[in-house]
PDB file of N, CA, C and O in Angstrom:
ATOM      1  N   UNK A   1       0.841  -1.181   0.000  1.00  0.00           N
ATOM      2  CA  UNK A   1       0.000   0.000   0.000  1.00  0.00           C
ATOM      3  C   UNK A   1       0.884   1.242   0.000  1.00  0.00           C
ATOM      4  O   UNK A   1       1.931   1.365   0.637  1.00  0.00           O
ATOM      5  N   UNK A   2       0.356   2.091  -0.751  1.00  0.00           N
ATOM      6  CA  UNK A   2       1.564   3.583  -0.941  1.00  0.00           C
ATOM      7  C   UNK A   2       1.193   4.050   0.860  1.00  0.00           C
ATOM      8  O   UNK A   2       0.536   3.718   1.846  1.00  0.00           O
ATOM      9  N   UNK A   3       2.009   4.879   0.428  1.00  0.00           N
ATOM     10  CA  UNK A   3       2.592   5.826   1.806  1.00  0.00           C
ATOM     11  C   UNK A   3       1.164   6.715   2.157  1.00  0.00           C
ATOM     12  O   UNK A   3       0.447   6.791   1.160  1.00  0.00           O
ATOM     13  N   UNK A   4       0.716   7.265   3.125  1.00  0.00           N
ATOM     14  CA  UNK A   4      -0.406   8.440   3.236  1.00  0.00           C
ATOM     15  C   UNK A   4      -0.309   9.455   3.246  1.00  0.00           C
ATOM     16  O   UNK A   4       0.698   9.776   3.877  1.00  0.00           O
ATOM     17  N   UNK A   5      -0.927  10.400   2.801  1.00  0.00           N
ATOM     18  CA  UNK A   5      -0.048  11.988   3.189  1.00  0.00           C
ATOM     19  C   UNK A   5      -1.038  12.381   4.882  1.00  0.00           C
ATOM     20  O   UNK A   5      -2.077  11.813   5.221  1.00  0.00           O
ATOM     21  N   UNK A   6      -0.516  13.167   5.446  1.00  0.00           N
ATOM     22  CA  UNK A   6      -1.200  13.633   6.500  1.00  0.00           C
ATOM     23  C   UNK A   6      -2.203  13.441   6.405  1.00  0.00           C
ATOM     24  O   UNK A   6      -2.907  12.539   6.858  1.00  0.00           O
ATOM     25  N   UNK A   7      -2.566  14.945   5.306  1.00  0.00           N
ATOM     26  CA  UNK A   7      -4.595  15.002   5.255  1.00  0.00           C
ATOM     27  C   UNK A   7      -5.258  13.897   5.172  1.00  0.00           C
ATOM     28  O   UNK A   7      -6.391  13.880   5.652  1.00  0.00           O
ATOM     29  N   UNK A   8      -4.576  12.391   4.379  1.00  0.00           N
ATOM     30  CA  UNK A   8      -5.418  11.510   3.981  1.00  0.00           C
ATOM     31  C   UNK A   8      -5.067  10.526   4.966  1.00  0.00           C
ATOM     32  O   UNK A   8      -5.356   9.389   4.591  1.00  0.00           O
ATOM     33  N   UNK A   9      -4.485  10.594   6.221  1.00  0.00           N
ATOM     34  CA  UNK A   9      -4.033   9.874   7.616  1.00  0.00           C
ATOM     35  C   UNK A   9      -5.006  10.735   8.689  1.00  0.00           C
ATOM     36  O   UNK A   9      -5.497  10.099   9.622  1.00  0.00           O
ATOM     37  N   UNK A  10      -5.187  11.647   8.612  1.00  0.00           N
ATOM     38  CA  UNK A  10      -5.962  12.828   9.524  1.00  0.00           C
ATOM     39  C   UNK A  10      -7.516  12.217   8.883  1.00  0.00           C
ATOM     40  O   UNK A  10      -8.225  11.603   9.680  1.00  0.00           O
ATOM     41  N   UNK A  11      -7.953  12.381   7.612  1.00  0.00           N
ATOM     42  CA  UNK A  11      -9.228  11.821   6.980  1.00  0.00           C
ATOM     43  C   UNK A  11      -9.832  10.371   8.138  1.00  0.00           C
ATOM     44  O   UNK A  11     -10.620  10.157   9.059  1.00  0.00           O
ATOM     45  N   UNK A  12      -8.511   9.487   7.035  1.00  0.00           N
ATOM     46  CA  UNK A  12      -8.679   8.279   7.466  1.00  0.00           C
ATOM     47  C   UNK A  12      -9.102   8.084   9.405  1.00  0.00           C
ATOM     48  O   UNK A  12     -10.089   7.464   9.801  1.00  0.00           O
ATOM     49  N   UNK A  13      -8.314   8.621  10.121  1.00  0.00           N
ATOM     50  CA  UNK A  13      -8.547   8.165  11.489  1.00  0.00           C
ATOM     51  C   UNK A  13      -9.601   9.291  12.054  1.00  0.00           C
ATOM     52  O   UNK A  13     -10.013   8.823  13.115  1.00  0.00           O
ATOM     53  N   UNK A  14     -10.180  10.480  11.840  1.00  0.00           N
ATOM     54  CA  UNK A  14     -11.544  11.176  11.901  1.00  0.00           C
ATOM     55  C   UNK A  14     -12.210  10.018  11.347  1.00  0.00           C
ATOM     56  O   UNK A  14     -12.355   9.200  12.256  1.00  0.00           O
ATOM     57  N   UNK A  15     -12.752   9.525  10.082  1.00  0.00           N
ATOM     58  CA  UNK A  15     -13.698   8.559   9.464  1.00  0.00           C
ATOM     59  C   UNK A  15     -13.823   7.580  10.330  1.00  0.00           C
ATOM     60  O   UNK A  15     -14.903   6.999  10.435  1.00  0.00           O
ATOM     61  N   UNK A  16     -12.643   7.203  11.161  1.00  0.00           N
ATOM     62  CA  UNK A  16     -12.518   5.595  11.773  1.00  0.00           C
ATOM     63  C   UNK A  16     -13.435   5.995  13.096  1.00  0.00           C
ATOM     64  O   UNK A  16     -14.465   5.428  13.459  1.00  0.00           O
ATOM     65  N   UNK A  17     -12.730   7.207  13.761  1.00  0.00           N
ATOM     66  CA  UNK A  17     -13.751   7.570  15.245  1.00  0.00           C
ATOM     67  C   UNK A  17     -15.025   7.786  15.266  1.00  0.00           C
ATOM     68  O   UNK A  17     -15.764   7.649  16.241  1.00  0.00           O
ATOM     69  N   UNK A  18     -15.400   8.227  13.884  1.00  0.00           N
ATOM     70  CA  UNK A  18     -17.087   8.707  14.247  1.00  0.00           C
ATOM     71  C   UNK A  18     -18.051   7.412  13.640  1.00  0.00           C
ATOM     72  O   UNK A  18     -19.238   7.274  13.938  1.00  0.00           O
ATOM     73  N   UNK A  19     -17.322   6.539  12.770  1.00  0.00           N
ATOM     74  CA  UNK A  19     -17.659   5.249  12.225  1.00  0.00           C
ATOM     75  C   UNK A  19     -18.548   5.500  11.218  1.00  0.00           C
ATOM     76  O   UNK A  19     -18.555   4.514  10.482  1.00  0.00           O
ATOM     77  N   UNK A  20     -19.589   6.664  10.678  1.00  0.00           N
ATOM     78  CA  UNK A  20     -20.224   6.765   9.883  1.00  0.00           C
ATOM     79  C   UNK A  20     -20.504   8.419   9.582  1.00  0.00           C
ATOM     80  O   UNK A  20     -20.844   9.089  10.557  1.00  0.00           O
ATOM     81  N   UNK A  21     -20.392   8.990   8.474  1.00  0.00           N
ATOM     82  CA  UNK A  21     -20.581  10.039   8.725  1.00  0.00           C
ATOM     83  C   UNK A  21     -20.994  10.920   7.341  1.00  0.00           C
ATOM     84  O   UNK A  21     -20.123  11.141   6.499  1.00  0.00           O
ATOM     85  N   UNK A  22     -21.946  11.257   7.215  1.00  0.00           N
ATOM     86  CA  UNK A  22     -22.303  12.037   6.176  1.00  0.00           C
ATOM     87  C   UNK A  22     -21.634  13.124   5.204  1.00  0.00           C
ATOM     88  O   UNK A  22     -21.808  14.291   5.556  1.00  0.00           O
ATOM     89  N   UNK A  23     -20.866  12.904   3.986  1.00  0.00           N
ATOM     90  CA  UNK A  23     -20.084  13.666   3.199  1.00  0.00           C
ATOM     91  C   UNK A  23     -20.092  15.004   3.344  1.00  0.00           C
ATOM     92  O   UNK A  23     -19.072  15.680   3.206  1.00  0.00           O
ATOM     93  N   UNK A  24     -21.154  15.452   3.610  1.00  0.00           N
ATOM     94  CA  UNK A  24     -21.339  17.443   3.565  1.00  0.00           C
ATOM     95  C   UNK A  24     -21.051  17.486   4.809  1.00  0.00           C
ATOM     96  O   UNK A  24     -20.565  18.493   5.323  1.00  0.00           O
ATOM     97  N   UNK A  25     -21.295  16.464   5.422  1.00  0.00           N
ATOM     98  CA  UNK A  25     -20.940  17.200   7.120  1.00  0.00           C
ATOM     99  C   UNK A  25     -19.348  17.194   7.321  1.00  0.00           C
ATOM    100  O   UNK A  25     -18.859  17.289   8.446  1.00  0.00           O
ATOM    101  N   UNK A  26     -18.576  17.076   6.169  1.00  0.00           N
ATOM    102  CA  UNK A  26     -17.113  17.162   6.952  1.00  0.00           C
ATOM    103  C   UNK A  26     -16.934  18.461   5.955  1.00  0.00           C
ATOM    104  O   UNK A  26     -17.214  18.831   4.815  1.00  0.00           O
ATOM    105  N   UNK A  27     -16.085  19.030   7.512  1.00  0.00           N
ATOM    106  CA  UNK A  27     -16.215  20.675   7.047  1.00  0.00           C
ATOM    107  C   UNK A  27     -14.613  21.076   6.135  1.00  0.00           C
ATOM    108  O   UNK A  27     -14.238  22.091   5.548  1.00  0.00           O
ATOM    109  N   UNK A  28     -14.137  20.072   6.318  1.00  0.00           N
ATOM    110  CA  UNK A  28     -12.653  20.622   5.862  1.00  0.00           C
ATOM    111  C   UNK A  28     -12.506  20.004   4.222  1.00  0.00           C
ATOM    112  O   UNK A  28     -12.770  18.865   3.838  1.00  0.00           O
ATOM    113  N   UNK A  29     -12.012  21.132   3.446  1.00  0.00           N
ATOM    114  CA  UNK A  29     -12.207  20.695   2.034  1.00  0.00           C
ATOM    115  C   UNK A  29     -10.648  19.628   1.726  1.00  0.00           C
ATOM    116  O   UNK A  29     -10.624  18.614   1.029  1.00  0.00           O
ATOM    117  N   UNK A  30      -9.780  20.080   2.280  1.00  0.00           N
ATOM    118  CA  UNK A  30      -8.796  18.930   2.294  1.00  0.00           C
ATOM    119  C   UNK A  30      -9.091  17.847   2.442  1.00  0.00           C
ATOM    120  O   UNK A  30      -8.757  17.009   1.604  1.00  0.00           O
ATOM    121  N   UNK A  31      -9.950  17.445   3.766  1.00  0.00           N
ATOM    122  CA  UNK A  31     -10.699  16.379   4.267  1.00  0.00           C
ATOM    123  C   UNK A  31     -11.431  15.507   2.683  1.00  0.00           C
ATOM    124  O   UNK A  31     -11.005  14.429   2.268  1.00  0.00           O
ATOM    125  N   UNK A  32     -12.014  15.914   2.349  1.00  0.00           N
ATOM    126  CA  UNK A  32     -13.155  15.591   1.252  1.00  0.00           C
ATOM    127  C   UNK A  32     -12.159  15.123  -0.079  1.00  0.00           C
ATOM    128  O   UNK A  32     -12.191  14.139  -0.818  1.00  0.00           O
ATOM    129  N   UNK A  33     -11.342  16.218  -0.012  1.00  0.00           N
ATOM    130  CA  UNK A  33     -10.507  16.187  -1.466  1.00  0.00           C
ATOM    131  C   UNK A  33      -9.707  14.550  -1.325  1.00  0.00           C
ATOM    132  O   UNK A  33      -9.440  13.957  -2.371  1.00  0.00           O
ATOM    133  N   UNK A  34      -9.390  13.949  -0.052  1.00  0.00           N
ATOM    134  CA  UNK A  34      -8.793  13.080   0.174  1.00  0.00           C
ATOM    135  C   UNK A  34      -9.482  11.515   0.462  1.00  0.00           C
ATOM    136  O   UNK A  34      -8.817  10.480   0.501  1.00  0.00           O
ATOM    137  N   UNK A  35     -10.850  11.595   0.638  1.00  0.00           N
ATOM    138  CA  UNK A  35     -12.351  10.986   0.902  1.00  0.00           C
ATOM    139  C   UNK A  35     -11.805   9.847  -0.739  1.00  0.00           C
ATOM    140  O   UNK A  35     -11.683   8.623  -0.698  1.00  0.00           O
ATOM    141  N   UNK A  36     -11.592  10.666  -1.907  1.00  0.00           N
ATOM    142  CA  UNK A  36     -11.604  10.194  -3.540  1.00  0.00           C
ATOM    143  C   UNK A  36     -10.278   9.062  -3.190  1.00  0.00           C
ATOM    144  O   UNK A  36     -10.540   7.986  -3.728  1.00  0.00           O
ATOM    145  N   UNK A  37      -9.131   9.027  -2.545  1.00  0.00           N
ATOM    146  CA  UNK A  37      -8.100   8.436  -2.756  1.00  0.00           C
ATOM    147  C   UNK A  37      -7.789   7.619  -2.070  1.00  0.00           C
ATOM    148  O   UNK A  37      -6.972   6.738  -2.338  1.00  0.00           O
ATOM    149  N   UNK A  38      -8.487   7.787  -0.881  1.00  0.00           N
ATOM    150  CA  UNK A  38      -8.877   6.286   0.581  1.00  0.00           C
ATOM    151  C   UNK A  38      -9.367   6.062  -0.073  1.00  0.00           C
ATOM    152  O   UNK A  38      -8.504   5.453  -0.705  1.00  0.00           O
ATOM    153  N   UNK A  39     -10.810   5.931  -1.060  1.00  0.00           N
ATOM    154  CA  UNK A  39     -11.538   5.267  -1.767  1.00  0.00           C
ATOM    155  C   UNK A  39     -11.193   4.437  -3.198  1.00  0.00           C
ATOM    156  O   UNK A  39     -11.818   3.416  -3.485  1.00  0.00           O
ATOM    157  N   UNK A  40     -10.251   4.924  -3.965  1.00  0.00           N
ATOM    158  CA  UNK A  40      -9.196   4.088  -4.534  1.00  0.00           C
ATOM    159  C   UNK A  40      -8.495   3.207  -4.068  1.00  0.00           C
ATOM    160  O   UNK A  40      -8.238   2.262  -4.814  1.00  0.00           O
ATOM    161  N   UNK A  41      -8.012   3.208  -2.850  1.00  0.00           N
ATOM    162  CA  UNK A  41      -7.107   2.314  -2.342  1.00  0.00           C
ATOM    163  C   UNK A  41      -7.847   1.081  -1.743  1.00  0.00           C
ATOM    164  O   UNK A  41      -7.359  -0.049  -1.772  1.00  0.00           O
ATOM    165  N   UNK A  42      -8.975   1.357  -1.236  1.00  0.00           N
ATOM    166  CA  UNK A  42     -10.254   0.035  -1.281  1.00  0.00           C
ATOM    167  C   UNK A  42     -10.186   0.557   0.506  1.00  0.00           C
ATOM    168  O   UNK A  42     -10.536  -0.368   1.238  1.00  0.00           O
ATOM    169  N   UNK A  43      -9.747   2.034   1.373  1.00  0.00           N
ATOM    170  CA  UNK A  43      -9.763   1.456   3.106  1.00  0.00           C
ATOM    171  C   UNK A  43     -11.189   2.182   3.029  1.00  0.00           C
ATOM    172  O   UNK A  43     -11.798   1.746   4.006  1.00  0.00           O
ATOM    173  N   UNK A  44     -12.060   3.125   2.306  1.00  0.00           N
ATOM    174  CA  UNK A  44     -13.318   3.856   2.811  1.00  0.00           C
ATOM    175  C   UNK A  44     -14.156   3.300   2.037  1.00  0.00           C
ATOM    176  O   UNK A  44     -13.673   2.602   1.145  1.00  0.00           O
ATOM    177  N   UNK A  45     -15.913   3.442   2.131  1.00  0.00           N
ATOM    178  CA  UNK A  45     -16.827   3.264   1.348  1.00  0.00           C
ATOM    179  C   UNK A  45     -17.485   4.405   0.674  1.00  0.00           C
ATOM    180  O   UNK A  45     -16.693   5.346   0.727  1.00  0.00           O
ATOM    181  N   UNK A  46     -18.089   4.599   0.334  1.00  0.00           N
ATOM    182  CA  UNK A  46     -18.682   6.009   0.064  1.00  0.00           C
ATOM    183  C   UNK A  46     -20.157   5.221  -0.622  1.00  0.00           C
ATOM    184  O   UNK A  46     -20.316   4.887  -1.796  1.00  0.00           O
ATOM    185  N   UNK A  47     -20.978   5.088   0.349  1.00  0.00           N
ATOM    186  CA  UNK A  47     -22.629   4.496   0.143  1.00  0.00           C
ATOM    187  C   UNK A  47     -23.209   5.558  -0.022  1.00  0.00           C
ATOM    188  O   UNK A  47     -22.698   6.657   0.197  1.00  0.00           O
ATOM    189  N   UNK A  48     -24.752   5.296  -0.572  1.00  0.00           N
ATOM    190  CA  UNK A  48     -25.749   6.213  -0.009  1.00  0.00           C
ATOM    191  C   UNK A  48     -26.850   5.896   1.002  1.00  0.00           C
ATOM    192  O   UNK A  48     -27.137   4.702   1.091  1.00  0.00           O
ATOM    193  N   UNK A  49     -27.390   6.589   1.631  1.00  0.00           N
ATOM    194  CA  UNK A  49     -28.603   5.345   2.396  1.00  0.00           C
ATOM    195  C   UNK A  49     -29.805   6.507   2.513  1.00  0.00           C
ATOM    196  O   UNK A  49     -29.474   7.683   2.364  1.00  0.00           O
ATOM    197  N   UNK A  50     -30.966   6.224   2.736  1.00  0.00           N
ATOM    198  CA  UNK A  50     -32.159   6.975   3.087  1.00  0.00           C
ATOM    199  C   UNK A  50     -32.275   7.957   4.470  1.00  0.00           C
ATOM    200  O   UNK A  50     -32.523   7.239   5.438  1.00  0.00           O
ATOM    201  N   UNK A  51     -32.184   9.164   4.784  1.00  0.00           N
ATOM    202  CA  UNK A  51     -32.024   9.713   6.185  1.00  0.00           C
ATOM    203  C   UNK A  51     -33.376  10.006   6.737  1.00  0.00           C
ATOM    204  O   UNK A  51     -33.500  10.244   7.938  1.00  0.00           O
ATOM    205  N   UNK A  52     -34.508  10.002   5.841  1.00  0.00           N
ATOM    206  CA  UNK A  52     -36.123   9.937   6.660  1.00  0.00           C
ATOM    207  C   UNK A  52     -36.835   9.253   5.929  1.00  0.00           C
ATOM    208  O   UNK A  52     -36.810   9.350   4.702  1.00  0.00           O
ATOM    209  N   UNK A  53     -37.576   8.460   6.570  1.00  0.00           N
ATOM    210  CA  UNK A  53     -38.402   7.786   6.132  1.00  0.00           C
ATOM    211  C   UNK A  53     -39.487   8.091   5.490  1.00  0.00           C
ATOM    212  O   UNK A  53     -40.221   7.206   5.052  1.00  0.00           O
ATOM    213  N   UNK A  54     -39.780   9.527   5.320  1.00  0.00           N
ATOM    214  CA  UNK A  54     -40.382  10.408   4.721  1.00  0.00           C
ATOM    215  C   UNK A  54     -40.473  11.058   3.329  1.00  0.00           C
ATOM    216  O   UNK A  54     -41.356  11.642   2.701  1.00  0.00           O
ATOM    217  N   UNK A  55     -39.149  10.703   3.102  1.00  0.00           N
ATOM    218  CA  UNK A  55     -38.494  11.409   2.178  1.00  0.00           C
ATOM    219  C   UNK A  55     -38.082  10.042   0.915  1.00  0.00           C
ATOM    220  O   UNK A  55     -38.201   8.955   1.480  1.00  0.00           O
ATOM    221  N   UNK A  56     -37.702   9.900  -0.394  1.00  0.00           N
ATOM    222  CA  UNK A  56     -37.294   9.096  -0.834  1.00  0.00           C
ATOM    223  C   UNK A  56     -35.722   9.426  -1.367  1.00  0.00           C
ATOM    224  O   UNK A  56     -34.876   8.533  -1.333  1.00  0.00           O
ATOM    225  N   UNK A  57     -35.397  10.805  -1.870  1.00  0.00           N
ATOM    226  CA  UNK A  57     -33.836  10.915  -1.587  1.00  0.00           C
ATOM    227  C   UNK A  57     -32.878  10.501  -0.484  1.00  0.00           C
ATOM    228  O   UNK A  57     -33.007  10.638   0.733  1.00  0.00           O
ATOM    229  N   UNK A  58     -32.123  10.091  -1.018  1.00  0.00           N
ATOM    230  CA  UNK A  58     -30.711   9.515  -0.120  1.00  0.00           C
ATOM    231  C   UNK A  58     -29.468  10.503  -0.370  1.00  0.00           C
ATOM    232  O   UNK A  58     -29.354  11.441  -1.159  1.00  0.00           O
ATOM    233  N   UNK A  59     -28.616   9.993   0.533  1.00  0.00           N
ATOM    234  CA  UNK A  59     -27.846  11.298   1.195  1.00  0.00           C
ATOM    235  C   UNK A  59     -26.370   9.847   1.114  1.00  0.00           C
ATOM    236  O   UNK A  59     -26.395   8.671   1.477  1.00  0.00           O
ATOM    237  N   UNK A  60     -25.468  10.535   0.589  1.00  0.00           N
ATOM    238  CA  UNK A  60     -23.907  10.304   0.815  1.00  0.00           C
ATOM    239  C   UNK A  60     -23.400  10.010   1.899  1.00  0.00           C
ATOM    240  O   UNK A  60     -23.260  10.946   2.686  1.00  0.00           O
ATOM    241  N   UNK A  61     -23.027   8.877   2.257  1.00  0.00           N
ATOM    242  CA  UNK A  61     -22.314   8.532   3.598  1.00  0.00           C
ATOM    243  C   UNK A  61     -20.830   8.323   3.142  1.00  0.00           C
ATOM    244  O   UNK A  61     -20.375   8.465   2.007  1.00  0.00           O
ATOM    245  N   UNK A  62     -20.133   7.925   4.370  1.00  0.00           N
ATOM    246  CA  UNK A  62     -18.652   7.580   4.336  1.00  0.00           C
ATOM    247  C   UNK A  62     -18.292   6.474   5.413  1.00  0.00           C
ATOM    248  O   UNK A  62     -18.297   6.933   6.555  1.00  0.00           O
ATOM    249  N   UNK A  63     -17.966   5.057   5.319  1.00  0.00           N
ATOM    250  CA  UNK A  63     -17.105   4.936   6.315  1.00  0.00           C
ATOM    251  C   UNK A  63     -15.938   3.793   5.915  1.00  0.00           C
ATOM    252  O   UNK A  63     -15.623   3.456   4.774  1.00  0.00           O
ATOM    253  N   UNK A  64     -15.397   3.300   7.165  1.00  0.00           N
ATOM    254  CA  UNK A  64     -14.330   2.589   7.001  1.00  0.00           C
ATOM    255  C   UNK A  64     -14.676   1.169   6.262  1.00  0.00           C
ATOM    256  O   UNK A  64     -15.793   0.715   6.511  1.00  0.00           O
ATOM    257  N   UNK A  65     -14.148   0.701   5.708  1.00  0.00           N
ATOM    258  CA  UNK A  65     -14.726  -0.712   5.186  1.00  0.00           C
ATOM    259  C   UNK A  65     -14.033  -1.659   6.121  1.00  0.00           C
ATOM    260  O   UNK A  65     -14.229  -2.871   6.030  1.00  0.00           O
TER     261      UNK A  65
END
């Protein structure tokens, strides 16, 4: 596995503590920009899932695989 850079070591272990976490809700654009390249490497998921049962749009998640 290549080397990590910070942001995408800082990404990675934020993603791991909160275990699930909705794409817009991470506020740091570094953060996000780095979301694309954990996800190449096969360690994040990037699903969608339903957030009300009310509603039929789904919303972008993130977590560790």
């Amino acid at each position: 596995m290549e080397e990590l850079t910070n942001t995408e070591k800082k990404t990675y272990n934020f993603i791991k503590k909160v275990g699930e976490i909705q794409t817009n809700n991470i506020s740091d654009k570094h953060m996000i920009g780095a979301i694309s390249k954990l996800k190449n490497l096969g360690l994040v998921e990037v699903f969608k899932k339903q957030t009300s049962e009310y509603r039929k749009r789904k919303k972008k998640f993130v977590r560790i695989k």
